[in-house]
MDAnalysis code that builds the backbone (N, CA, C; Angstrom):
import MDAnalysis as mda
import numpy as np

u = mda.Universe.empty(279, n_residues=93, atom_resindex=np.repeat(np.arange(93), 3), trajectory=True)
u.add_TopologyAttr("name", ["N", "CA", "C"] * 93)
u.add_TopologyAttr("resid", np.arange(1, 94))
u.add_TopologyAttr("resname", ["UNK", "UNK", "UNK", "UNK", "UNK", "UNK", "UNK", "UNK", "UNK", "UNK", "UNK", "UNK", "UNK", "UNK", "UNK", "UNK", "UNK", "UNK", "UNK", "UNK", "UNK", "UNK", "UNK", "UNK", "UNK", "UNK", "UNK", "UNK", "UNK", "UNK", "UNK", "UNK", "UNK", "UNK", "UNK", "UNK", "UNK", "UNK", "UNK", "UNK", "UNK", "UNK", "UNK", "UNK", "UNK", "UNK", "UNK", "UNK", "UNK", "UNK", "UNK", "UNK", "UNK", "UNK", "UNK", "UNK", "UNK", "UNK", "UNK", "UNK", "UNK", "UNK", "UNK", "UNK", "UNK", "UNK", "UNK", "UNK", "UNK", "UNK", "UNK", "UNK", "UNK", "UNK", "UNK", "UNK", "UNK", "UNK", "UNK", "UNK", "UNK", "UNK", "UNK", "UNK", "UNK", "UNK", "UNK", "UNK", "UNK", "UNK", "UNK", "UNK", "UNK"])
u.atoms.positions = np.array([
    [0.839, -1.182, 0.000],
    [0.000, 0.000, 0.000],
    [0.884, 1.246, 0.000],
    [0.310, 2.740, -0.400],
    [1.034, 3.387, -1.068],
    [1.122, 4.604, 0.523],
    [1.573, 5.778, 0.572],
    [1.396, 6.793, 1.641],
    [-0.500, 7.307, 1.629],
    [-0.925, 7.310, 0.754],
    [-2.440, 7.494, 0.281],
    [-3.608, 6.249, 0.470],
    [-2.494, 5.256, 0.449],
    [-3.487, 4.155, 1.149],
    [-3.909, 4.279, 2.516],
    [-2.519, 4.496, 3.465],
    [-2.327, 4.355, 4.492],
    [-2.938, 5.683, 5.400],
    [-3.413, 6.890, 4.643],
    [-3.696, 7.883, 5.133],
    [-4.959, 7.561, 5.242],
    [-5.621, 7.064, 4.267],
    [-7.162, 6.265, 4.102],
    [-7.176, 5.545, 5.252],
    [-6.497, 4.545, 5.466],
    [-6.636, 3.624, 6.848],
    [-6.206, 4.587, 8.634],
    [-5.743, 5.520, 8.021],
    [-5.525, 5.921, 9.265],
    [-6.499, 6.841, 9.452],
    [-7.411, 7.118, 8.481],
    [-8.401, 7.834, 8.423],
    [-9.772, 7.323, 9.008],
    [-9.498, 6.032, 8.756],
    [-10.958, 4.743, 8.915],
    [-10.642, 4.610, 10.263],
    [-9.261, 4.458, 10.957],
    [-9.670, 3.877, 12.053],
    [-9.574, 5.210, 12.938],
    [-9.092, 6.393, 12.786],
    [-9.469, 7.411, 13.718],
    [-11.245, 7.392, 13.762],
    [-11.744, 7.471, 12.828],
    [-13.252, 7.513, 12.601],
    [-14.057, 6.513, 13.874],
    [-13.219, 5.612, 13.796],
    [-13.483, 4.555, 15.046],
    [-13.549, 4.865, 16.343],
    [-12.366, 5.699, 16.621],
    [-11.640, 6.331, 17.795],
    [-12.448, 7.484, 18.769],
    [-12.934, 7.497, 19.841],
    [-14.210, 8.052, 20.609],
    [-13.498, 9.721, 20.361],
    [-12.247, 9.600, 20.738],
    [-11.815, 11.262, 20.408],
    [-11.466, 11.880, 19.434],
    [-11.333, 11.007, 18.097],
    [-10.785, 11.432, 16.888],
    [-12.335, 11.309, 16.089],
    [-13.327, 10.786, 16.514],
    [-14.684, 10.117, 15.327],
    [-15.141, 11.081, 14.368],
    [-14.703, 12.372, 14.590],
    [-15.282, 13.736, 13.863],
    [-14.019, 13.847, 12.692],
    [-12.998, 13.257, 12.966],
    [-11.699, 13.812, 12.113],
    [-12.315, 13.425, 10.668],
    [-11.998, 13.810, 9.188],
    [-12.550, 13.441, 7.904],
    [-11.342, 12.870, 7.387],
    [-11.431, 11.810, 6.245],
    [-10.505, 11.606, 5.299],
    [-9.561, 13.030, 4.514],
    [-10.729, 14.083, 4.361],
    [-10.082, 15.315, 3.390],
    [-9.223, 15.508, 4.571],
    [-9.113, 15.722, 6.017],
    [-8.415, 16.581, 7.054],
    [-7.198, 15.749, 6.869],
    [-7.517, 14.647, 7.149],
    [-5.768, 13.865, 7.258],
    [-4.925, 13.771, 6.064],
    [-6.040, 13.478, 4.717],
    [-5.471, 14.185, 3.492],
    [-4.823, 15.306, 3.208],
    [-5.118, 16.407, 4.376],
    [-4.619, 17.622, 3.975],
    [-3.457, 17.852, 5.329],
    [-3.988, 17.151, 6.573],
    [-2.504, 17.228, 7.304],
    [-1.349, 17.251, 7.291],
    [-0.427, 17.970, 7.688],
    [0.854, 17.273, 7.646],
    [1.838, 17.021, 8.981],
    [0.915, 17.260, 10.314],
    [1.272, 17.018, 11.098],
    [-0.001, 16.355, 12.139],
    [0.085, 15.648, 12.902],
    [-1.064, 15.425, 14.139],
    [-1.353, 16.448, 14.373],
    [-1.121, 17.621, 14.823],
    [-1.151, 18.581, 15.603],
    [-2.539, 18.995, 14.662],
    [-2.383, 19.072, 13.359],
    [-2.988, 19.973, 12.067],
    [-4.369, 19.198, 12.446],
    [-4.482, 18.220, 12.623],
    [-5.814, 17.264, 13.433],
    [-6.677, 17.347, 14.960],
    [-5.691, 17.742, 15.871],
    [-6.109, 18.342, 16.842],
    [-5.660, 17.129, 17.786],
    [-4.617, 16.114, 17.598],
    [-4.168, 14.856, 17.991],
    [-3.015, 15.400, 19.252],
    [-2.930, 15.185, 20.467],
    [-1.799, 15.187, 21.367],
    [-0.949, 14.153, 21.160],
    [-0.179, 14.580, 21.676],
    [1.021, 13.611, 21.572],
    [0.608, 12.464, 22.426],
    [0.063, 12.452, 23.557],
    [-0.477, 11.574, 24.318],
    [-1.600, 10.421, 23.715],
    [-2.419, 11.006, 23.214],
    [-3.559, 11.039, 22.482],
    [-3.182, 9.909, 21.300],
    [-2.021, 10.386, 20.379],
    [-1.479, 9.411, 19.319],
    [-1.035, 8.387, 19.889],
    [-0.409, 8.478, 21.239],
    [0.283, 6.831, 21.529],
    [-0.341, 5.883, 21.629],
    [-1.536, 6.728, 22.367],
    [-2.996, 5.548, 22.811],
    [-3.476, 4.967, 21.666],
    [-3.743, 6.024, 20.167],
    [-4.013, 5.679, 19.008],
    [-3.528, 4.170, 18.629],
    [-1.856, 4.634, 18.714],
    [-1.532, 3.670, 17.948],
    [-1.497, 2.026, 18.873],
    [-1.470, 2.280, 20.018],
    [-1.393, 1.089, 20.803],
    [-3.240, 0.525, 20.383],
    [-4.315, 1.218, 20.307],
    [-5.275, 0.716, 19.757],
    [-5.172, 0.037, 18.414],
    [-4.475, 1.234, 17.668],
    [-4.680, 0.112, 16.710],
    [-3.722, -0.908, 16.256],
    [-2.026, -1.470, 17.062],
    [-1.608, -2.576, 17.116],
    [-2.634, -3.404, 17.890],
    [-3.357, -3.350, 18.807],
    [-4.679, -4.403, 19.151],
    [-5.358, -4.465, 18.170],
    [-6.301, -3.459, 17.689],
    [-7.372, -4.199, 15.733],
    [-6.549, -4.966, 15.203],
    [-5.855, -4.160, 14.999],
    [-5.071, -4.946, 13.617],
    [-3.930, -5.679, 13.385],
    [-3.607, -6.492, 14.976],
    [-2.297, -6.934, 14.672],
    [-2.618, -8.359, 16.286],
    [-3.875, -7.872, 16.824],
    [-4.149, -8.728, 17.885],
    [-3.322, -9.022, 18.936],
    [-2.377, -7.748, 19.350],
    [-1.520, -8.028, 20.265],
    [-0.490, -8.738, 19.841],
    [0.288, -9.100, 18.871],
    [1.188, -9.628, 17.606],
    [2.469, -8.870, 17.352],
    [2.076, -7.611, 18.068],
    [3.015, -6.695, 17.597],
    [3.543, -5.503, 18.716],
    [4.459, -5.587, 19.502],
    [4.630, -4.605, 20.668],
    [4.887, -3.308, 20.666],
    [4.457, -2.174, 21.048],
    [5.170, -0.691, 20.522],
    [6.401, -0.847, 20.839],
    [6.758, -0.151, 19.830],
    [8.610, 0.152, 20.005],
    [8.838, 1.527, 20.262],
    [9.763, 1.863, 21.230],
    [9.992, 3.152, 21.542],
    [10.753, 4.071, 20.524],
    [10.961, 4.208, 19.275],
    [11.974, 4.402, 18.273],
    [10.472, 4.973, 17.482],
    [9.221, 4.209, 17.703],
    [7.788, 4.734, 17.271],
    [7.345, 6.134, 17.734],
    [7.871, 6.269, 18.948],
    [7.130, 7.231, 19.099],
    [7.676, 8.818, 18.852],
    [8.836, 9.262, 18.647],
    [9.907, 10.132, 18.154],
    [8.666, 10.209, 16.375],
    [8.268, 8.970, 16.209],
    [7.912, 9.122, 14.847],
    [6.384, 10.095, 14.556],
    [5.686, 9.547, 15.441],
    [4.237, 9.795, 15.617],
    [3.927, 11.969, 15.365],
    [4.565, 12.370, 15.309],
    [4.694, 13.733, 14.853],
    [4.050, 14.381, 13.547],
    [4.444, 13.761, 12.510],
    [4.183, 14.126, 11.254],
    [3.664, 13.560, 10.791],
    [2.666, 13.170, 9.567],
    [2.066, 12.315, 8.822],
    [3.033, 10.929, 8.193],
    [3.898, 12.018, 7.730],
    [5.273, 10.666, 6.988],
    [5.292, 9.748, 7.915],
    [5.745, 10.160, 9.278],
    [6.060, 9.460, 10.463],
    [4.889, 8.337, 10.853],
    [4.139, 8.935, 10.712],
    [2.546, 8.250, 11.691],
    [2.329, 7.224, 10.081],
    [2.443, 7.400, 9.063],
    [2.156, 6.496, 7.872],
    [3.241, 5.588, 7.913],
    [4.532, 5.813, 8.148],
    [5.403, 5.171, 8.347],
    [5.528, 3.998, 9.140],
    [5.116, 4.547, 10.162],
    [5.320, 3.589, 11.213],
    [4.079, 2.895, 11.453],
    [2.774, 3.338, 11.252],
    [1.341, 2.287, 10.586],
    [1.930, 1.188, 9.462],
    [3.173, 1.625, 8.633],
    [3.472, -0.061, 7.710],
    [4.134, -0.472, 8.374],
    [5.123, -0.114, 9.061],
    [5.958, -0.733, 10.140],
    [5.384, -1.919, 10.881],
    [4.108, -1.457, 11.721],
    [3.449, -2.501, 12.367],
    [2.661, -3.341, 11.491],
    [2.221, -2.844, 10.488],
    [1.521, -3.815, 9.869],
    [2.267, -4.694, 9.442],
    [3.259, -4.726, 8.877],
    [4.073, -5.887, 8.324],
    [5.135, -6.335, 9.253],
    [4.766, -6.386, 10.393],
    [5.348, -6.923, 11.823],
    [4.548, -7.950, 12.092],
    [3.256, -7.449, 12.112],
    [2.057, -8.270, 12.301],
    [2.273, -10.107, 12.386],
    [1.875, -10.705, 13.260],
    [1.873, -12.475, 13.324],
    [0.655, -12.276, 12.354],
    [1.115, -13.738, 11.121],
    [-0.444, -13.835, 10.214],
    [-1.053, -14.943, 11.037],
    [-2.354, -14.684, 10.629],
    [-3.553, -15.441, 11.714],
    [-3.658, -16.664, 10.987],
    [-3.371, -17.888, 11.454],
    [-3.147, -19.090, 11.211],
    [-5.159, -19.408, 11.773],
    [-5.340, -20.358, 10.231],
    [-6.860, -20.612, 10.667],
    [-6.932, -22.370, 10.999],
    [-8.275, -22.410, 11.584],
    [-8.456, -23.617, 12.028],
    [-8.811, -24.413, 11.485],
])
């Protein structure tokens, strides 16, 4: 997936998110920082530790080298492929 994919997904699952649910696809499209969203720094860690639980089922641990990243869009898209392709694949029954 491309930086435009990933802005889409980070778009879907803020939408999810009880404090982000108002944020739009155009806003994060047009962000270039959290801040430009109305996101704390606090606020993003929780983000992203939510969404290594959706989408990775506890599979995947934050790394502290993540969070220096979480600042800018590059960063926060960055490090959303990071975990995703960290991810354990779900072995079926």
């Amino acid at each position: 997936m491309g930086a435009e994919d990933y802005r889409r997904v980070f778009a879907e699952f803020l939408a999810t998110q009880p404090a982000t649910s108002e944020i739009t696809y155009e806003q994060v499209a047009n962000a270039q920082t959290r801040e430009d969203l109305g996101i704390s720094s606090l606020n993003m860690i929780l983000m992203l530790v939510n969404y290594i639980k959706e989408r990775t089922n506890d599979s995947v641990a934050l790394r502290p080298e993540w969070v220096s990243q979480l600042t800018d869009m590059e960063g926060i898209v960055k490090v959303l492929r990071e975990v995703d392709a960290a991810r354990v694949p779900q072995t079926q029954a």
